[in-house]
C-alpha positions as CSV (number, residue, x, y, z in Angstrom):
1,X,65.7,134.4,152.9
2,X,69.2,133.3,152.4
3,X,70.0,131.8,149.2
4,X,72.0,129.0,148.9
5,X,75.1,128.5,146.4
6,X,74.6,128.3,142.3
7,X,72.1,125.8,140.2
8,X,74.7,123.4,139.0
9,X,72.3,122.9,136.2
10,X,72.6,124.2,132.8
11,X,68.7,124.8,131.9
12,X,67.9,128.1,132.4
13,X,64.1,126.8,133.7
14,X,64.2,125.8,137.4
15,X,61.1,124.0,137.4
16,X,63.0,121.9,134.4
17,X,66.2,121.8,137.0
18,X,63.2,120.6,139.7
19,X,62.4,117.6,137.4
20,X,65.8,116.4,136.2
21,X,66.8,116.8,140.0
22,X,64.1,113.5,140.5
23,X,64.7,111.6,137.3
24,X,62.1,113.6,134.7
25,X,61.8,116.1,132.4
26,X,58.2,116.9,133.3
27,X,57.8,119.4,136.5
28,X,54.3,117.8,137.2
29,X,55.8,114.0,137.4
30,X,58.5,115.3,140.1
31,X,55.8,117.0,142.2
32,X,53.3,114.9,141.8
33,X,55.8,112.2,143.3
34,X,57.1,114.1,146.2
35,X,53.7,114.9,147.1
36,X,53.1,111.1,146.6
37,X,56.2,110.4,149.2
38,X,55.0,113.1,151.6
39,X,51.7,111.9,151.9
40,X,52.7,108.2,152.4
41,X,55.8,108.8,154.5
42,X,53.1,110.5,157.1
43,X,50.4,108.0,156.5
44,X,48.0,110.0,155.3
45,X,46.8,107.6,152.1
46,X,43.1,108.4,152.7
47,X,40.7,111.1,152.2
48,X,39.8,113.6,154.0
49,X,44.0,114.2,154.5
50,X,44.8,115.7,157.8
51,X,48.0,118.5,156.9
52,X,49.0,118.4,160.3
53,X,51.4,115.4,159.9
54,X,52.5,117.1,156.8
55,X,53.2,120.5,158.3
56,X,54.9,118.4,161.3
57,X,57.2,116.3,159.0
58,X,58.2,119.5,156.8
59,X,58.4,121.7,160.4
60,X,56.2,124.2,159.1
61,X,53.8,126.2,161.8
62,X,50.6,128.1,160.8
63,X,49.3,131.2,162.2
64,X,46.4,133.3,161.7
65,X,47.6,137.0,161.0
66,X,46.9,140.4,158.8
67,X,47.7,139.6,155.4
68,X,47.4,141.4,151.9
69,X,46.7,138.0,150.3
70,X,45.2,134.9,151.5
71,X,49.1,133.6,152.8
72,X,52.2,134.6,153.3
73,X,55.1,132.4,154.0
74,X,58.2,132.9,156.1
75,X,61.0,131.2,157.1
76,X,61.2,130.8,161.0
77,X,64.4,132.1,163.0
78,X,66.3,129.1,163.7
79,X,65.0,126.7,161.5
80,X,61.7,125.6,159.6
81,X,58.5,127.4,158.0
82,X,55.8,129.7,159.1
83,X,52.6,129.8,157.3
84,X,50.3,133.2,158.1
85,X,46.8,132.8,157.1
86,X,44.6,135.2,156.8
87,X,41.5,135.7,159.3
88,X,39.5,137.2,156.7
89,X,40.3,134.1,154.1
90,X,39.7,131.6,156.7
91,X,36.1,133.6,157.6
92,X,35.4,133.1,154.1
93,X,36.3,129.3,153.2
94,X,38.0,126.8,155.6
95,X,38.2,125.0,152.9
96,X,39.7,127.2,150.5
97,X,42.4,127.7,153.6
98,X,43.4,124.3,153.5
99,X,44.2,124.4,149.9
100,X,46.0,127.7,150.8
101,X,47.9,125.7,153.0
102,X,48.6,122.9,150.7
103,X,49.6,125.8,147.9
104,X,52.6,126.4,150.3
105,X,53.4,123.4,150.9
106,X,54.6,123.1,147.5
107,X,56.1,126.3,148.0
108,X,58.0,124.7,150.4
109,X,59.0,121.4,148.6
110,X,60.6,123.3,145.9
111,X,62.2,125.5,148.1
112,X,63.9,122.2,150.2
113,X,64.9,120.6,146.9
114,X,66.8,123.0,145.3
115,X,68.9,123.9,148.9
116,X,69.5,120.0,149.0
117,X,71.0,120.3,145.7
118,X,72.9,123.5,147.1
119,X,70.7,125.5,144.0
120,X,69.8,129.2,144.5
121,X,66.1,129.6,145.1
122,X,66.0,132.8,143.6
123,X,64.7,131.6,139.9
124,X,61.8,130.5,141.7
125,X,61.3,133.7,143.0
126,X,61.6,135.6,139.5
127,X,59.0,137.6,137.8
128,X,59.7,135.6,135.1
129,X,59.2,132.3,136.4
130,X,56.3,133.2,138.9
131,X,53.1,132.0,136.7
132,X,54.8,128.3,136.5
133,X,55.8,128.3,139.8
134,X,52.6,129.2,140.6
135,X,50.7,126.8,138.7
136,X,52.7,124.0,140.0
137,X,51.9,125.1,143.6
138,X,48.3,124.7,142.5
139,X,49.0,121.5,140.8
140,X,51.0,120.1,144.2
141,X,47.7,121.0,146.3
142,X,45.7,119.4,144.4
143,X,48.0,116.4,145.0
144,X,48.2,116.5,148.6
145,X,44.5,117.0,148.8
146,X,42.8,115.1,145.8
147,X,45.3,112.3,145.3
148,X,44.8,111.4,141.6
149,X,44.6,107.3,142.1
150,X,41.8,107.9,145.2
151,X,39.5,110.4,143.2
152,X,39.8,108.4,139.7
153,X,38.5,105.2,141.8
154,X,35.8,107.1,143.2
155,X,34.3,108.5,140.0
156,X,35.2,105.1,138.1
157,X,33.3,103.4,140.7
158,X,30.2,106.0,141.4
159,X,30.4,108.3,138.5
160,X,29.2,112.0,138.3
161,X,26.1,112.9,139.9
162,X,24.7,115.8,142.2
163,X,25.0,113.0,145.4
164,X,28.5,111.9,144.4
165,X,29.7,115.4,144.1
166,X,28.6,116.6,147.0
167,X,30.1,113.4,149.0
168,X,33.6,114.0,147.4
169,X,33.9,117.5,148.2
170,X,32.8,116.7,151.9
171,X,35.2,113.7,151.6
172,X,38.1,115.0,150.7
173,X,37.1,118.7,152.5
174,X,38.3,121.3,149.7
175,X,36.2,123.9,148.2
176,X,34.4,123.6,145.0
177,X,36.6,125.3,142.9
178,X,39.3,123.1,144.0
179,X,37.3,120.2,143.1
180,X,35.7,121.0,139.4
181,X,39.7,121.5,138.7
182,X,40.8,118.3,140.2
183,X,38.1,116.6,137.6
184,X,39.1,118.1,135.0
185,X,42.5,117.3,135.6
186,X,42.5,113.7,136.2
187,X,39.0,112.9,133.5
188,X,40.9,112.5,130.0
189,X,39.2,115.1,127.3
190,X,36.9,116.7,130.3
191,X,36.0,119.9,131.6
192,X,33.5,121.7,134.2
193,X,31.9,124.9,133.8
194,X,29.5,126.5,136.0
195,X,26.4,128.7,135.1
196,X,24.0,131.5,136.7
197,X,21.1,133.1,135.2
198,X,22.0,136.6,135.0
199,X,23.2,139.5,132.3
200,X,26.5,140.8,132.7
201,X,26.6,144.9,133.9
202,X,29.1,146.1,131.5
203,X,27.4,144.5,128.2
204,X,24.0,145.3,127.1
205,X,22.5,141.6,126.8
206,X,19.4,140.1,128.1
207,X,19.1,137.8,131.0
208,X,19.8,134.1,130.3
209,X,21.9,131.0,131.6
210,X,25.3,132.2,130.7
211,X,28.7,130.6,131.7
212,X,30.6,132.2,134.8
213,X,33.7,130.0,134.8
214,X,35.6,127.2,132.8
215,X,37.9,124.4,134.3
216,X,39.9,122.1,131.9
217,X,39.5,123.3,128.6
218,X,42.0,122.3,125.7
219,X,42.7,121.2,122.4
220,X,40.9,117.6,123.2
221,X,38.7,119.3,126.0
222,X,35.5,121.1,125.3
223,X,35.8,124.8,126.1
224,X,33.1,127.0,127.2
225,X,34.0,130.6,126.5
226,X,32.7,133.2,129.7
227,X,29.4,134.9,128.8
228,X,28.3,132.0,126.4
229,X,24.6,130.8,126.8
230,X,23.1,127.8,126.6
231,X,21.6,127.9,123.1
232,X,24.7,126.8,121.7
233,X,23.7,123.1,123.0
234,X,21.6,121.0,121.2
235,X,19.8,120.1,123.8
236,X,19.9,122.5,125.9
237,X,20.5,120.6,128.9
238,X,21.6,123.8,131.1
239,X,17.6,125.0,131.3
240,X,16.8,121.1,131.5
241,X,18.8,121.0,135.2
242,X,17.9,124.4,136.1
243,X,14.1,123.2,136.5
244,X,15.0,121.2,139.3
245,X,16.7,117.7,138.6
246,X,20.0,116.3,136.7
247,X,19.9,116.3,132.9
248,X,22.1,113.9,131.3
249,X,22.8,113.8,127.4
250,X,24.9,111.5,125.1
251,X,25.8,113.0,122.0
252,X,25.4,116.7,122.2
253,X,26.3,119.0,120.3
254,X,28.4,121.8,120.9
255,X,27.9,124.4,118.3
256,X,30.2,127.3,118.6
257,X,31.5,130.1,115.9
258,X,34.4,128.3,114.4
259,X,34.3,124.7,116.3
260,X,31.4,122.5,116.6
261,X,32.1,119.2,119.0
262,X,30.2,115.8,119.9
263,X,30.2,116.1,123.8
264,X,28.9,114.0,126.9
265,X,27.2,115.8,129.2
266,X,25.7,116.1,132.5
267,X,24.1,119.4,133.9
268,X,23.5,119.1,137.8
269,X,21.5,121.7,139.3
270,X,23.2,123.5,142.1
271,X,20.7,123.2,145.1
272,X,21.6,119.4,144.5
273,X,25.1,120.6,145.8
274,X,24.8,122.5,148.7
275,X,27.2,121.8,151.5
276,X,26.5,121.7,155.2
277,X,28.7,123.4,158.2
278,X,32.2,123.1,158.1
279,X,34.5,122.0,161.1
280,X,37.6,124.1,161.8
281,X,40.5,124.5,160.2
282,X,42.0,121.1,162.4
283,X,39.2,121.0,164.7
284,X,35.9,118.9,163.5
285,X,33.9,120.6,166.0
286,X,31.3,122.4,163.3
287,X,31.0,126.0,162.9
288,X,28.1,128.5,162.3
289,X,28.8,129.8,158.7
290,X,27.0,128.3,155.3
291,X,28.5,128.6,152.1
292,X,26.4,127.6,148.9
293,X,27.7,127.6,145.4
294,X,27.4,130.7,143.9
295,X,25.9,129.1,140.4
296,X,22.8,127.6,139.6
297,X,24.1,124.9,137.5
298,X,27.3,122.8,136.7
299,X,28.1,120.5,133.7
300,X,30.8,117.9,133.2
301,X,31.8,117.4,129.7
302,X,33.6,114.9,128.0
303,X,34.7,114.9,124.4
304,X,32.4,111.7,122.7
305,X,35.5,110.3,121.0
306,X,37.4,110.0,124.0
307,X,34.2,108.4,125.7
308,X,34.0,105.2,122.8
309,X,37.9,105.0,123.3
310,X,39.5,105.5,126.4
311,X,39.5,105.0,129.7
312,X,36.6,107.6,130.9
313,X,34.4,105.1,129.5
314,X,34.3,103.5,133.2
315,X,33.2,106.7,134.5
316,X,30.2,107.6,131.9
317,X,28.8,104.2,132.1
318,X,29.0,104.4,136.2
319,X,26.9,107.9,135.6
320,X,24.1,106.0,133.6
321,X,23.9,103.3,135.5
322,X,23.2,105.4,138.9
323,X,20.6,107.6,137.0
324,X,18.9,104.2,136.2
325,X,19.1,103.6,139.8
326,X,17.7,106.6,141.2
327,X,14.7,106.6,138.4
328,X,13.8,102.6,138.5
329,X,15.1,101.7,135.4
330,X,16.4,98.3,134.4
331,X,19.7,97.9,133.5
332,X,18.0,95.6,130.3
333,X,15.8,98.2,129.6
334,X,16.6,100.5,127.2
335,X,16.7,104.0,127.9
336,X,14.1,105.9,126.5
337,X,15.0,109.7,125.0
338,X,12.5,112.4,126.6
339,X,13.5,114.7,123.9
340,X,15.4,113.7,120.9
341,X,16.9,116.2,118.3
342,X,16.7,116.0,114.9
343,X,20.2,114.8,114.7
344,X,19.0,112.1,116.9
345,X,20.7,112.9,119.9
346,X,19.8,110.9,123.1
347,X,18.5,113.5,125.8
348,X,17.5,112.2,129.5
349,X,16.0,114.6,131.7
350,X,16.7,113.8,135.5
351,X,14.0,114.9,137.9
352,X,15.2,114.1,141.5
């Protein structure tokens, strides 16, 4: 790839040269925006969003080939992009392809800005600079697949749930890693962290509902550590959604060696999740392979202070309301605790 002449900007970050280049100072704000303009410029504004206007208007091709990762992306002789996807990737998760895709797309936007500006594209390519770049590939994905206003309305409006999750993933057709991220991304003081029953093979520890990945976790996000196990809720609501329903809980607690947090919570049990076939890459003709979630349960958490005082409140109350639904309860009623803990918390065990 040819680079083009000299950054005439002083920072030393290209990702800050990126932003300044659009009128910011924050890398996410400029890509989030050009995704924004891509998206709208092609008119795709609603979910699931088709990439083939987007590859067309950035004249990008995609092809399946041999690669040693999942992509690899080239610039075509005379002009435009090529995008090799690998067979074995795509045999694995259409989905997780089209977020592939999407990943290079971003690739690709950076790469266009910084010629427009006649900037070298070499920083982006920099050992030093990779993770960031990176990230914000992820970040642009995520935009062009799970555009932030569409997603917030949808859990505003329906709230979390095993039916709702399950109809967003198939509505905006990404996989589910794609999708806990995107939540905790665009939930204020929220995370997602999935759990199996199982003992890990290089530690000698028993069998028990331990956590197999985090999403979202931060200084105002609660943060469950790999490995941990569920007694370190009060109530447990992991082995609560594991029997077979949804448990919801206001007012956990999150007890863990040097932090202890108030949380909302709701523990969804995985069969609840399962997907069915999946079309083709662009082709909604269905195709033979099944892929469940490899966990038994998810939980969405939400810091309780942040519930009382911002603007997830919407979401949490949407949550309750369609558990009331699904188990007959009046919205006047009040709703009674199944289990309460001795520090009073409210416990509500979902069996659907």
């Amino acid at each position: 790839m040819e680079p083009a002449t000299t950054s005439t900007f002083p920072n030393s970050d290209p990702l800050r040269d990126f932003a300044e280049s659009r009128g910011t100072s924050v890398p996410r704000d400029a890509m989030a925006e050009a995704c924004r303009q891509l998206r709208v410029g092609v008119g795709e504004l609603s979910p699931p969003i088709d990439l083939r206007p987007l590859l067309q208007k950035m004249d990008v091709k995609v092809v399946h080939e041999e690669t040693s990762g999942d992509a690899i992306l080239r610039r075509r002789t005379g002009g435009g992009w090529s995008i090799g996807i690998s067979k074995d990737a795509y045999s694995r998760s259409r989905r997780r392809s089209r977020f592939t895709i999407a990943h290079e797309l971003g690739h690709i936007i950076l790469f266009r800005a910084f010629e427009d500006l006649g900037m070298s594209v070499r920083a982006l390519q920099s050992p030093e600079h990779w993770q960031a770049v990176e990230s914000l590939c992820n970040f642009a994905a995520a935009e062009l697949l799970l555009p932030r206003e569409t997603l917030e309305s949808a859990l505003r409006t329906r709230g979390l749930g095993g039916e709702t999750i399950g109809d967003l993933r198939r509505t905006f057709d990404v996989s589910w890693q794609a999708l806990w991220i995107r939540i905790a991304e665009v939930l204020p003081s929220t995370s997602v962290a999935t759990w199996k029953f199982h003992a890990r093979p290089d530690r000698n520890e028993r069998e028990a509902f331990r956590v197999t990945q985090s999403y979202g976790g931060g200084r105002s996000r609660p943060w469950l550590p790999e490995g941990l196990t569920s007694r370190y809720l009060d109530p447990d609501l992991i082995s609560e959604a594991a029997d077979g329903g949804d448990a919801l809980a206001i007012e956990v607690d999150l007890n863990l060696s040097r932090t202890s947090k108030k949380i909302h919570a709701l523990a969804i049990n995985s069969k609840q999740l399962l997907t069915q076939s999946e079309p083709g890459l662009f082709d909604p003709t269905p195709i033979a392979h099944f892929r469940p979630l490899d966990a038994d349960v998810v939980i969405f958490m939400t810091a309780s202070e942040a519930v009382s005082s911002g603007a997830i409140a919407p979401v949490w109350e949407a949550t309750r309301s369609a558990w009331q639904v699904r188990n007959g309860v009046s919205s006047s009623q009040s709703l009674a605790p199944e289990e309460v803990s001795s520090e009073g918390q409210l416990a509500l065990q979902l069996d659907i």
